[in-house]
C-alpha positions in Angstrom: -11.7 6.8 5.3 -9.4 3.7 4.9 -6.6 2.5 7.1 -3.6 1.3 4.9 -1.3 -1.3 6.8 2.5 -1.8 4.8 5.1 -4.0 5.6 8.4 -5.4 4.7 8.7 -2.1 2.2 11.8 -1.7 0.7 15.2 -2.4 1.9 14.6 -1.8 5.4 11.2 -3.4 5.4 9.6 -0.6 7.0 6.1 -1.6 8.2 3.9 1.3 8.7 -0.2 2.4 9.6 -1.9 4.9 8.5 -5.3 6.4 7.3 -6.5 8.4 4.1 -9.1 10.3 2.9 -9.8 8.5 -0.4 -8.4 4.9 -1.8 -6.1 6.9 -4.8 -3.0 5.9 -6.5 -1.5 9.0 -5.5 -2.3 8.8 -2.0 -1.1 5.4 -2.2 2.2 6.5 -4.0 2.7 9.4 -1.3 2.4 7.1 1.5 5.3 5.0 0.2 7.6 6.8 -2.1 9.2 8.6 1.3 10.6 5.1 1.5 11.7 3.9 -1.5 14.3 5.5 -4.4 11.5 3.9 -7.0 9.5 6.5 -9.7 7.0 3.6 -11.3 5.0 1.9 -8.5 2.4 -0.6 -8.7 -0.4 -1.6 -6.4 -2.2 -5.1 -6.4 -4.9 -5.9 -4.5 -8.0 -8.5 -4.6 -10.8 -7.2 -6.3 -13.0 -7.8 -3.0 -10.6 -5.4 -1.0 -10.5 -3.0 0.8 -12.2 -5.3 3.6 -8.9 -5.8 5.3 -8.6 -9.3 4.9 -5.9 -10.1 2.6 -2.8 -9.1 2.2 -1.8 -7.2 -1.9 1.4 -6.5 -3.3 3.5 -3.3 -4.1 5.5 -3.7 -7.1 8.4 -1.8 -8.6 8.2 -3.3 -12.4 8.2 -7.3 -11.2 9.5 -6.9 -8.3 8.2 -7.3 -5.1 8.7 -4.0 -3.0 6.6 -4.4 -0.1 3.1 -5.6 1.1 -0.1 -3.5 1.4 -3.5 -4.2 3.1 -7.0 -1.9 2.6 -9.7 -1.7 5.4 -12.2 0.7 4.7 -13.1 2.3 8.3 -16.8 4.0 7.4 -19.0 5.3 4.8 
């Protein structure tokens, strides 16, 4: 299980919490696109992650969409 923390997404920098099964792109791509009018999405996060620490990136091409941190709850 992994808790997913977003903020400042999209126009109206939503911020939102919430936990998912398995660390996938399309789980991470369902739990955003509600949000955004984007089709291509990228995710960028340190190598080290998910240990909740740091704060990644969620990119539409080069642009900076939003901000996305990984904490992995349990085994």
């Amino acid at each position: 299980m992994y808790k997913i923390e977003i903020k400042e997404l999209g126009e109206n920098k939503v911020s939102l919490c919430e936990t998912i099964k398995y660390l996938q792109y399309n789980e991470l791509y369902n739990l955003v696109k509600p949000y955004l009018n984007i089709e291509h999405l990228s995710f960028s996060i340190r190598n080290d992650c998910p240990d909740g620490r740091e704060w990644g990136f969620i990119y539409a091409g080069d642009t900076i969409v939003g901000e996305i941190k990984i904490t992995k709850l349990f085994k």
